[in-house]
PLY file of the C-alpha trace (Angstrom):
ply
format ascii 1.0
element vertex 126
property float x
property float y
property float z
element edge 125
property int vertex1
property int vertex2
end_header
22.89 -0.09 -86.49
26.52 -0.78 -86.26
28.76 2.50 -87.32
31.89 2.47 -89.29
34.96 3.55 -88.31
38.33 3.91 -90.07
41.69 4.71 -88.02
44.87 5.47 -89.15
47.91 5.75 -87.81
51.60 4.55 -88.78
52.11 2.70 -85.84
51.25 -0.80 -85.88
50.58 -0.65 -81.99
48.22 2.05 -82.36
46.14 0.94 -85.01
45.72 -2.29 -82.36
44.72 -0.22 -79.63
42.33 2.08 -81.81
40.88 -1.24 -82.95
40.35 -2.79 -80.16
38.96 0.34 -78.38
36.69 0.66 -81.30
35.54 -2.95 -80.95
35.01 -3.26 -77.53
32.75 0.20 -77.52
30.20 -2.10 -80.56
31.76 -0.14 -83.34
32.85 -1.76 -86.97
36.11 -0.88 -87.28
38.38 -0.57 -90.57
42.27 0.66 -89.91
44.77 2.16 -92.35
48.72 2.71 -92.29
48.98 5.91 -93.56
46.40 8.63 -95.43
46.64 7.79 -98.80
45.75 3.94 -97.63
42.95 5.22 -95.49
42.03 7.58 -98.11
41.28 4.69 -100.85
39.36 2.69 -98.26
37.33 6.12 -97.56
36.48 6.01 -101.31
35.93 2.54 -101.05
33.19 2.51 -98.53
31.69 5.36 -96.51
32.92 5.69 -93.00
30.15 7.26 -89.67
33.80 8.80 -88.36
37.53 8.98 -89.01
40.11 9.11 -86.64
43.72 9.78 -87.60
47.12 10.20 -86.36
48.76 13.54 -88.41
52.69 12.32 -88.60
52.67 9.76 -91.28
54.33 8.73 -94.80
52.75 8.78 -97.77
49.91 11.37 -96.60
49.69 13.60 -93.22
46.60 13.55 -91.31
45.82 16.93 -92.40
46.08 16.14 -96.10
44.05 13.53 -95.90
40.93 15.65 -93.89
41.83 18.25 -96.61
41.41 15.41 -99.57
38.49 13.80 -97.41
36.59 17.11 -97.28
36.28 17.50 -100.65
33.59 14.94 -101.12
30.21 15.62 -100.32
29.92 12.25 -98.53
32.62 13.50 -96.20
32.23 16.91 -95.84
30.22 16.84 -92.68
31.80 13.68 -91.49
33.27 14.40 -87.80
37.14 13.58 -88.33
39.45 13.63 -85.12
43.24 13.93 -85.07
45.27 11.91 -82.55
48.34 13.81 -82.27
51.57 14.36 -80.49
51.62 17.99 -81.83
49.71 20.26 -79.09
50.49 23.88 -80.13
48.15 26.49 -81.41
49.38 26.75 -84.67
48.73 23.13 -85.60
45.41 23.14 -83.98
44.69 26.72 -86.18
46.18 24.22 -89.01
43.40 21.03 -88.27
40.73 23.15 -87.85
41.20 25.16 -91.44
41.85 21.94 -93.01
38.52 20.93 -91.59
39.11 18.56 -88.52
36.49 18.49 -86.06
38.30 18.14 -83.16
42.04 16.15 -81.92
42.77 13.86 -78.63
46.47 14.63 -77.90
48.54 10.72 -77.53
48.85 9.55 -75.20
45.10 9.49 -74.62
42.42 7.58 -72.59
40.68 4.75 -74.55
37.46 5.73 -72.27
37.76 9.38 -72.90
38.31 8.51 -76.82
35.31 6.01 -76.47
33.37 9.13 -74.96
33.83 11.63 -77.53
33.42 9.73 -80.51
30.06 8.78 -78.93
29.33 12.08 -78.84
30.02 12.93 -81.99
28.01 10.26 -83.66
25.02 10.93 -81.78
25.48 14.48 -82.66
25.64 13.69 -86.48
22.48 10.94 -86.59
20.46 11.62 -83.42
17.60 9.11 -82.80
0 1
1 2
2 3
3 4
4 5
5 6
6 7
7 8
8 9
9 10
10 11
11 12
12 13
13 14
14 15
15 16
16 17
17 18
18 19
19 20
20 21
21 22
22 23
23 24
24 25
25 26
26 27
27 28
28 29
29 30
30 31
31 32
32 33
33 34
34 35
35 36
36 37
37 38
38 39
39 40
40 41
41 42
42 43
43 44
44 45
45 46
46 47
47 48
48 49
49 50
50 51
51 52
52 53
53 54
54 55
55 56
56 57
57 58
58 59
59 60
60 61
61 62
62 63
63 64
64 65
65 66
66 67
67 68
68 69
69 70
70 71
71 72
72 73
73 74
74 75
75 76
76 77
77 78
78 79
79 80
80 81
81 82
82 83
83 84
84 85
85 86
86 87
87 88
88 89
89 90
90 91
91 92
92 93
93 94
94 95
95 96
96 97
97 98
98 99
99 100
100 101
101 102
102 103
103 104
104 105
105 106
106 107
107 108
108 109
109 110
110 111
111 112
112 113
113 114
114 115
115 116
116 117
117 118
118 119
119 120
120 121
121 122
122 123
123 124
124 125
């Protein structure tokens, strides 16, 4: 069984490479601009995983984990932050609003690949 994914991120680049990374690793993959689009298509269908940048119009990453974690179908959903931002107080800030974990950018599509793995197989072991 195929899982779904949904990546945001403001930058059009990104959301290619995210894709593509997604993709390649046998993933379905659905991408959003910013939170409040990625939080409609999270309401819209349910997602295995998010992954989201945290610097974007309309909705920060951490608004949207905080608006994402208040449904049950998402409140034990692994969410990762790909951010720029690599001090303590913003990673005290993602964790409180409920993140699971965050990749700093630039990151490693393998490494990416990797944990997300992980984290799936943690949530629905076979």
């Amino acid at each position: 069984m195929s899982r779904n994914i949904l990546a945001v991120d403001d930058s059009a680049s990104m959301r290619q490479v995210l894709s593509a990374t997604f993709v390649e690793a046998g993933y379905r993959v659905v991408v959003a601009a910013d939170g409040a689009q990625a939080y409609e298509a999270a309401l819209a269908q349910r997602f295995d995983l998010v992954v989201t940048d945290h610097n974007m119009p309309a909705m920060t990453g951490l608004e949207l984990i905080g608006h994402l974690r208040t449904h049950s179908a998402y409140a034990e959903t692994p969410i990762l932050i790909l951010t720029t931002e690599s001090g303590d107080p913003f990673k005290a800030a993602a964790r409180n609003a409920g993140a699971t974990g965050w990749l700093e950018k630039p990151f490693d599509p393998e490494t990416l690949t990797e944990i997300v793995a992980a984290l799936l197989e943690a949530q629905h072991p076979h």
